[in-house]
N, C-alpha and C positions, 0 to 999 in steps of 0.2 A: 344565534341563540334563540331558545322560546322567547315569547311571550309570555308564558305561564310565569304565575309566581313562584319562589321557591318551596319545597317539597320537604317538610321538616320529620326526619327521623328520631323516634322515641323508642328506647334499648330498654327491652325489661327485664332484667337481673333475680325476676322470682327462679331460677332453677339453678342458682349459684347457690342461692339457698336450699336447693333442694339437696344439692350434694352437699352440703356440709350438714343439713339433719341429717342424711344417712348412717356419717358417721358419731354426729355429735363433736360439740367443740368446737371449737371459734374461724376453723377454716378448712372451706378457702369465703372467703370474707364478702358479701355482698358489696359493701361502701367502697373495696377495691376494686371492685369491678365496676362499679359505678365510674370512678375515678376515671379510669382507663376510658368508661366509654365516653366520658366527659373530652378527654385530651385528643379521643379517635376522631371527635366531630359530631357526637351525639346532640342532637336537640335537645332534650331530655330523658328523665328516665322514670320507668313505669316498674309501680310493685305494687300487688296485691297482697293484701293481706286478708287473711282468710280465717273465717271462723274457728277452723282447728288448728290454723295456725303449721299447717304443714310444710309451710315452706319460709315465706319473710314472717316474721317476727315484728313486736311491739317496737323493741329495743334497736330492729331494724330501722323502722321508718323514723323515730326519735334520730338516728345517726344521719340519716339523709338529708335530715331537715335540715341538720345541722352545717353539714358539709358540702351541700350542693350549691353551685353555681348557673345549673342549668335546671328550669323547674321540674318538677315530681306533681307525675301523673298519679295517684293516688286510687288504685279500683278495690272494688270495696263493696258488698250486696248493701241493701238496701235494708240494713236491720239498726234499733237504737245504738246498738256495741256500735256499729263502725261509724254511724253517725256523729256520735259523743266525741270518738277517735280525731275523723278530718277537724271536728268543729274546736278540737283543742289545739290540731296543728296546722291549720286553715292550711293546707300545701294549694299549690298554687291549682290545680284541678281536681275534680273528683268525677272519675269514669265507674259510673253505677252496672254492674254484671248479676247475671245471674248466678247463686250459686248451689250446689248442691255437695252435701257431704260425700256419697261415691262415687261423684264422676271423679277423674283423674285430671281433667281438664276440662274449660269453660266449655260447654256443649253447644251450646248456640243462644242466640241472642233474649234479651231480656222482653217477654211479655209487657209492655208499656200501655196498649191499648184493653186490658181486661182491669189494669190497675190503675187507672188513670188518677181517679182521686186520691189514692194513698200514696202515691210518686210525685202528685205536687207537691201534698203536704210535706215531705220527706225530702225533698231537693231546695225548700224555699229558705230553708235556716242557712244551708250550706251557701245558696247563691249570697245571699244577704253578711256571710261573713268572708264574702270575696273572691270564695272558690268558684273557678268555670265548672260547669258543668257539664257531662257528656255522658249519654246512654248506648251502651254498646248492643246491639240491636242486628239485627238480620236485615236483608235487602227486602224491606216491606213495606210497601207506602201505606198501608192502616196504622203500623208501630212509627215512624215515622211522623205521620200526619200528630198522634199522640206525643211523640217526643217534643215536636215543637208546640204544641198543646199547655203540656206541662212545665214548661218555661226552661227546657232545653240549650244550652247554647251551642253544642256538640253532637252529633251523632258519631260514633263508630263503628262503621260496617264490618258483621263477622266475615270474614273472607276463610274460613276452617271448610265449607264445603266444597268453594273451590278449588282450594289447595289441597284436598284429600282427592276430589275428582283429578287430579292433573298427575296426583301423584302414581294414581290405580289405575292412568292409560285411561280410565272413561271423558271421551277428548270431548266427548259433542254434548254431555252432562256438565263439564268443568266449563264451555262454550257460553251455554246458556248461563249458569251461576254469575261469568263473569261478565254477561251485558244486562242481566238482573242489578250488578251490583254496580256497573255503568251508568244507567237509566235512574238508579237513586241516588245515585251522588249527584247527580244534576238536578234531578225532584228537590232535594235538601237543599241543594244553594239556592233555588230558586225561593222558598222559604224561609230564608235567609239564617237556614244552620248554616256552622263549620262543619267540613266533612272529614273524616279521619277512618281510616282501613286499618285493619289489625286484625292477626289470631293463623298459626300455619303458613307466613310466606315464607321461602326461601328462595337463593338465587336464578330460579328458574322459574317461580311464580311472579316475581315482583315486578319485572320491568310493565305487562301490562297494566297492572292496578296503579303503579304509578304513573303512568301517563293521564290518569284520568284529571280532566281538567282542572275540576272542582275539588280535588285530595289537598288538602293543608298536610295530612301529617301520615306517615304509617307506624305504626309501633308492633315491634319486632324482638323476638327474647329466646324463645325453646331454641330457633336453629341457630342462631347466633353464637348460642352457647354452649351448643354440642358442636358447631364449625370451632369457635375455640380450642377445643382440644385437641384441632391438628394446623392450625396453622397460628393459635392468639386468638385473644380477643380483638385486640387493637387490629390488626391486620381483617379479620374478619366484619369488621364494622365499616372498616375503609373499601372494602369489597361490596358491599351493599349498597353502600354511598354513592359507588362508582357507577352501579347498576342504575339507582333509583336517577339520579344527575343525567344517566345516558336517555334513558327511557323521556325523561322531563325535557330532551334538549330536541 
C-alpha cells in the first residue's frame, strides 16, 4: 500500500440540475443524486449556485443541508448574494469561482492576485462563521502566493486545460499543463494550503492528477453524470473510486 494519505472524492450534482431545468419540475431530483453518491462512497458533495440560477437552486442547497451526511462543498462567486447565502447556511466549505453570465461553464480560475484586498475582506466573515475556505484558481504561483495571502485554507486547481488538452490529442500541451499543476500542488503544501483538483476529469484524465502527492480531494460532476446515463450513477462513482484508489496505491 502507499504511504499517501487517503484521496477524498467530491461529486458535484450541479447538472442533475441542469436536466431537470430543462424540462422543469421536480425531476430528476438533485438531493437523490446526492443520496446515491453519498451510499456510492462519495466524500462529499459539491453545488454551485449560481447568480441566474441555471442549474442548483436556492431550495436546492436549503435540501442539502438538510439531508446530508457527508459535508457540501458550497461554490459560489464572490458577490454579497452568495455571501448572505453561505453565512445563513454556514455549509461546511465554501469554494470561491469565478463567474461569468455567458460562459456555459467555469472557464478558468479566479483572479486572486489583482483582487487581493476585496477577497480578504469577503472570505473573513465566512472563515470566522466556520466555513473552510478554498479558492479555485489556475496552476499559478502569483494567484497562489495571494490565496494564501488572503487567509485561504484551500486551493483548487483548475485541471479544464488539461483535460480539454488530453481530450484533443494535443499530448505535449496536456504534458506541460499536467507538471504545471504538479509543481503547484507541492508549492501549496509547502505553504501549508490543502490542495484539491477539480473541473473536466474523466476516467482517462484522473489517475495522473490523483497520484499527486499533496491532492487531499478531487471534485468530480459533468462526467460522472453524463457516465450515469449508461451504466448509473452509483456504478459510475465506484468506477472513479476504483481509478483514483489505483493511481494513490
Amino acid at each position: 500500500m502507499s504511504g499517501l494519505p487517503p484521496l477524498r472524492l467530491g461529486v458535484n450534482i450541479d447538472h442533475v440540475a441542469t436536466v431537470r431545468n430543462a424540462r422543469g419540475g421536480a425531476t430528476p431530483d438533485p438531493l437523490r443524486a446526492a443520496r446515491l453518491a453519498e451510499e456510492a462512497g462519495a466524500d462529499g458533495i459539491t453545488a454551485h449556485l449560481r447568480e441566474d440560477r441555471r442549474h442548483i437552486s436556492d431550495a436546492d442547497i436549503e435540501g442539502l443541508m438538510d439531508i446530508l451526511t457527508v459535508p457540501l462543498n458550497f461554490e459560489m462567486a464572490a458577490t454579497p448574494e452568495m455571501q448572505d447565502i453561505a453565512l445563513r447556511h454556514k455549509p461546511h466549505a465554501v469554494c470561491i469561482v469565478p463567474e461569468k453570465r455567458e460562459e456555459r461553464t467555469t472557464e478558468g480560475g479566479l483572479e486572486v492576485a489583482r483582487e487581493e484586498n476585496r477577497l480578504a475582506h469577503f472570505i473573513a466573515p465566512l472563515r470566522e462563521a466556520g466555513c473552510r475556505v478554498s479558492i479555485f484558481i489556475a496552476a499559478d504561483k502569483r494567484q497562489i502566493e495571494a490565496a494564501h495571502r488572503i487567509g485561504a485554507q484551500v486551493i483548487e486547481l483548475h485541471s479544464g486545460a488539461y483535460c480539454d488538452a488530453h481530450h484533443e490529442g494535443r499530448f505535449e500541451e496536456r504534458d506541460r499543463e499536467l507538471e504545471a499543476m504538479r509543481e503547484m500542488s507541492s508549492f501549496a503544501h509547502e505553504l501549508g494550503l490543502e490542495v484539491h483538483v477539480g473541473h473536466g476529469l474523466t476516467y482517462d484524465t484522473v489517475a495522473p492528477v490523483a497520484a499527486f502527492p499533496e491532492a487531499r480531494e478531487l471534485n468530480i460532476g459533468h462526467f460522472l453524470i453524463g457516465e450515469a446515463i449508461f451504466r448509473g450513477l452509483q456504478p459510475a462513482i465506484a468506477e472513479m473510486r476504483r481509478l483514483m484508489d489505483a493511481a494513490r496505491a
